[in-house]
C-alpha positions in Angstrom: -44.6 -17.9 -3.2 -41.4 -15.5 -3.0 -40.8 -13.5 -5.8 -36.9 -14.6 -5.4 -38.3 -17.8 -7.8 -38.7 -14.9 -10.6 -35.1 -14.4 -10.2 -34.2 -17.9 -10.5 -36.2 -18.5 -13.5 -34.4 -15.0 -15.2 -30.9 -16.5 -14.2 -31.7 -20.0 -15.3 -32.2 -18.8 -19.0 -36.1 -17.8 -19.0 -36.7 -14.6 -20.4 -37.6 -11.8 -18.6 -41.4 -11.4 -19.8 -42.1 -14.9 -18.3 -40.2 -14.3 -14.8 -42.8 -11.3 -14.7 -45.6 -13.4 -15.0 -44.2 -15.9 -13.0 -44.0 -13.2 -10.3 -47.8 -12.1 -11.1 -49.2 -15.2 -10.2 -47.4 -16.0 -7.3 -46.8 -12.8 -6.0 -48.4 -13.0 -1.9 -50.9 -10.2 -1.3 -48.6 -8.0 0.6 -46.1 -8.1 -1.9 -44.9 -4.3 -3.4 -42.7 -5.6 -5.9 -40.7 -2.7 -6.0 -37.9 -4.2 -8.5 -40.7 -4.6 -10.9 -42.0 -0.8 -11.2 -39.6 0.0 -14.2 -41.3 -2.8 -15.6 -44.9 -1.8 -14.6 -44.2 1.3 -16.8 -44.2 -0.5 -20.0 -47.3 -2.6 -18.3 -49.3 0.6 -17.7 -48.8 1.4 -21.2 -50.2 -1.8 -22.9 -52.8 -1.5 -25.6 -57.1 -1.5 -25.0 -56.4 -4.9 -26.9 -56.2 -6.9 -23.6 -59.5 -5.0 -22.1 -61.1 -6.6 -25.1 -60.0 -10.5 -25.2 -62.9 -12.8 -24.3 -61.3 -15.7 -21.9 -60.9 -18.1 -25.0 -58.7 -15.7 -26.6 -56.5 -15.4 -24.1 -56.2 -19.1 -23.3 -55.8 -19.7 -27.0 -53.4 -16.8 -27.1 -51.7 -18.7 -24.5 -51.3 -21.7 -26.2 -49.7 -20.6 -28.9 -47.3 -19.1 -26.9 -46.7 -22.9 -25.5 -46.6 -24.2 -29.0 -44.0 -21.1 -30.0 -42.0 -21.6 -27.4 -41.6 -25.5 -27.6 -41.0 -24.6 -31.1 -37.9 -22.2 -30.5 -36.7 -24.9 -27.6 -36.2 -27.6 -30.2 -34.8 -24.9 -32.7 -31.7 -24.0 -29.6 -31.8 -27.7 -29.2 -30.8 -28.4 -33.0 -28.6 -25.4 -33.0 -26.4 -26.8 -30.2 -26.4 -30.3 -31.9 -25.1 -28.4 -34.9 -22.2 -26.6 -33.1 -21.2 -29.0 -31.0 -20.7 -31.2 -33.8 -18.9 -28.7 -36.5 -21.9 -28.6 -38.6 -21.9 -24.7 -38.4 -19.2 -22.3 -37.3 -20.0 -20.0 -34.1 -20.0 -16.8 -35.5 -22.8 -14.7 -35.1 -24.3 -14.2 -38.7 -23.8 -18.2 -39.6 -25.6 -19.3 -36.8 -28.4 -16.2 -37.3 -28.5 -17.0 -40.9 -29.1 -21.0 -40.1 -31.8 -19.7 -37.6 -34.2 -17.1 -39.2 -35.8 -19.6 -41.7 -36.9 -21.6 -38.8 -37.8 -19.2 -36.2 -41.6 -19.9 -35.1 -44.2 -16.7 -35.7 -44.6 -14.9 -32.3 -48.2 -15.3 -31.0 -48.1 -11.8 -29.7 -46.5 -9.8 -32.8 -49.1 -11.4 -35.1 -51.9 -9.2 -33.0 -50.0 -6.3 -32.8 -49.1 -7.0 -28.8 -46.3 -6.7 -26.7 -44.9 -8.7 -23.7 -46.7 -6.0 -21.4 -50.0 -7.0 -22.8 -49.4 -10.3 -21.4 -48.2 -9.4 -18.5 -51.6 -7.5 -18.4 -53.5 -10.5 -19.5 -51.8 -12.6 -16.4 -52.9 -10.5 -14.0 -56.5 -9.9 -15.0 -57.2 -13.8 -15.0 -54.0 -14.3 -12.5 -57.0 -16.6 -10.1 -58.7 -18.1 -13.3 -57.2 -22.0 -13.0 -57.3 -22.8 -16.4 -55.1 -19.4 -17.0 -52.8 -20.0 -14.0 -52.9 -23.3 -16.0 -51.6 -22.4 -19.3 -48.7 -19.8 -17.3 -47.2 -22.7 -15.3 -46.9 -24.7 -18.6 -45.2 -21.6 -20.5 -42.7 -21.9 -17.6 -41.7 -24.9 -18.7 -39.8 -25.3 -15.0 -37.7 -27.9 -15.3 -37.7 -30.8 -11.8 -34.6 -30.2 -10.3 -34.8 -33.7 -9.0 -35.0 -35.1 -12.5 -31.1 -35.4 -13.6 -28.2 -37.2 -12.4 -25.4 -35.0 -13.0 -24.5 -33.1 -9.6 -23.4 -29.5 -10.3 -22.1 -28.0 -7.2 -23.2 -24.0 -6.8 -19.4 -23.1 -6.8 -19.8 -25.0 -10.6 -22.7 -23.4 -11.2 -21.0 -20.3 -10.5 -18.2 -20.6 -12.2 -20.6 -21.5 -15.6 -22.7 -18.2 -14.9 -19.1 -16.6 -15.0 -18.5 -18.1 -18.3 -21.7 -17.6 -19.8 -21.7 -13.8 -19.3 -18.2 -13.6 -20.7 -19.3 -15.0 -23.9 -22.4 -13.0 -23.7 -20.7 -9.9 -23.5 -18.6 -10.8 -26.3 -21.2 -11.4 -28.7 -23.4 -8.5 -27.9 -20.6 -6.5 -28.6 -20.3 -8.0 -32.1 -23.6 -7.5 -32.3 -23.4 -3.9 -31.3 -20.7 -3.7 -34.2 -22.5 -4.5 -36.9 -23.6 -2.3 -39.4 -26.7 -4.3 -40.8 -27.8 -4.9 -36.7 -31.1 -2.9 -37.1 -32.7 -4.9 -39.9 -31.8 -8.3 -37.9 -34.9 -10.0 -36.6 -34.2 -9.6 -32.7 -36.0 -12.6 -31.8 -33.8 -14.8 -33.7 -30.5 -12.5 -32.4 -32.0 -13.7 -29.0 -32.0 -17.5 -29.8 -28.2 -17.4 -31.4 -27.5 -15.8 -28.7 -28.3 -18.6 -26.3 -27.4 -20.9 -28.4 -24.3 -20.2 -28.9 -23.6 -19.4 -25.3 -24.7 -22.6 -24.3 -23.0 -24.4 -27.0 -19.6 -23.1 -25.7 -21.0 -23.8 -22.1 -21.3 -27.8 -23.0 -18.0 -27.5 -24.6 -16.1 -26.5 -21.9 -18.2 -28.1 -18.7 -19.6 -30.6 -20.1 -23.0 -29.6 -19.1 -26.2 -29.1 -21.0 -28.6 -26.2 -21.1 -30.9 -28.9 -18.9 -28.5 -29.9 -16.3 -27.9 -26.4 -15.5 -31.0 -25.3 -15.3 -31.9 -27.9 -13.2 -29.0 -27.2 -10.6 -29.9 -23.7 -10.6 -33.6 -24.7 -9.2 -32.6 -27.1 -7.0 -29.7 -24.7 -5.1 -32.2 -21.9 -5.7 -32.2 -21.2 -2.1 -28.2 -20.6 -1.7 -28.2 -18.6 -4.7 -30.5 -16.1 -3.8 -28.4 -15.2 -1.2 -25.2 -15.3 -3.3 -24.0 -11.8 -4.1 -22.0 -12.9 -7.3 -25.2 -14.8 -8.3 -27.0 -11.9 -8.2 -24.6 -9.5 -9.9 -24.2 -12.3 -13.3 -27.9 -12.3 -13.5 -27.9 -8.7 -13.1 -25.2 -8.6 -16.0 -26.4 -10.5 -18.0 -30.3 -9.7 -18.0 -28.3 -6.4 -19.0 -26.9 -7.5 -22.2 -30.0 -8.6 -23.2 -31.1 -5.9 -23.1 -29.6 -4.4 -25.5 -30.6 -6.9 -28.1 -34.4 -7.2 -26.7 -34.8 -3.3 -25.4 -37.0 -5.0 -22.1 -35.0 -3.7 -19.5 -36.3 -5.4 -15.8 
């Protein structure tokens, strides 16, 4: 499989860890991955912890990533509910603030690990099925047949527009702040998104979902779509500068 689908799953709000080891395992043999040697940098420099991991730690390290992750997803899903109703204003700090308490442990922090551990992880056991397995379910890729709103790419183009406005907005906020160093950066990230997609809903009328979903399914058109490619490029950017994982 292409690694163009690890760009789809960046631009349709994955993180960028997870379009890595979606490229890892579907990577074909003859594949260089050039894009990804930046990356590889901070792979190559992973801890011996990974050397050390039986196979049941890694697939229980791997389910609690799953069980983190559907965690934070209904956590963005109550946060939207909340700002699209009033019931919290859309600043940065108030919507942070109504966050950390509920922010989910981080599988890999609690052992001392980094995202490049996992991405070492993923490719040691990359032909194991019950690894590749646990990977696809992390995904979480949504079927773009399963919705029946019908967001045209010029739509979806026009949201991706939007969405990095507003990004850029509130990483510069963040950026402003005198207190940013001592904020919890994985709960910045989720306010982030949240709040993005919030607005996104107000204005279009579309959910998180819905978009995702029309991203997949005109996955083919938009790899080929220069402006695509530049938003993602944007906004995988400004993320960056909250997570510090630059792809």
């Amino acid at each position: 499989m292409s690694n163009n689908w690890s760009k789809i799953a960046v631009a349709s709000g994955v993180a960028a860890a997870t379009a890595c080891l979606f490229y890892y395992i579907f990577k074909g043999d003859d594949e260089e991955g050039d894009e990804f040697e930046s990356y590889k940098h901070g792979y190559d420099s992973s801890t011996n912890k990974v050397d050390q991991m039986s196979r049941s730690a890694v697939l229980d390290l791997l389910n609690k990533i799953s069980a983190s992750q559907d965690a934070t997803k209904n956590l963005m899903l109550s946060l939207i509910d909340d700002l699209l109703n009033d019931k919290c204003k859309d600043t940065l700090l108030d919507v942070y603030e109504r966050a950390l308490p509920l922010i989910p442990a981080d599988p890999l922090e609690t052992l001392g690990m980094t995202i490049f551990d996992l991405d070492h992880i993923v490719e040691r056991y990359q032909h194991d099925p019950l690894v590749r397995e646990s990977i696809i379910k992390i995904m979480n890729i949504p079927d773009s047949q399963d919705d029946n709103v019908n967001i045209s790419v010029e739509e979806i183009l026009d949201v991706h527009e939007f969405m990095f406005t507003q990004l850029e907005a509130l990483v510069k906020t963040y950026k402003n702040l005198p207190n940013k160093e001592s904020l919890d950066k994985k709960c910045i990230t989720v306010t982030l998104q949240s709040i993005v997609s919030a607005k996104v809903e107000k204005k279009f009328g579309y959910n998180t979902a819905s978009i995702d979903k029309a991203v997949l399914k005109n996955h083919e058109e938009l790899s080929m779509n220069t402006q695509f490619a530049r938003l993602t490029m944007q906004m995988q950017s400004e993320m960056s500068e909250i997570t510090g994982i630059y792809t």
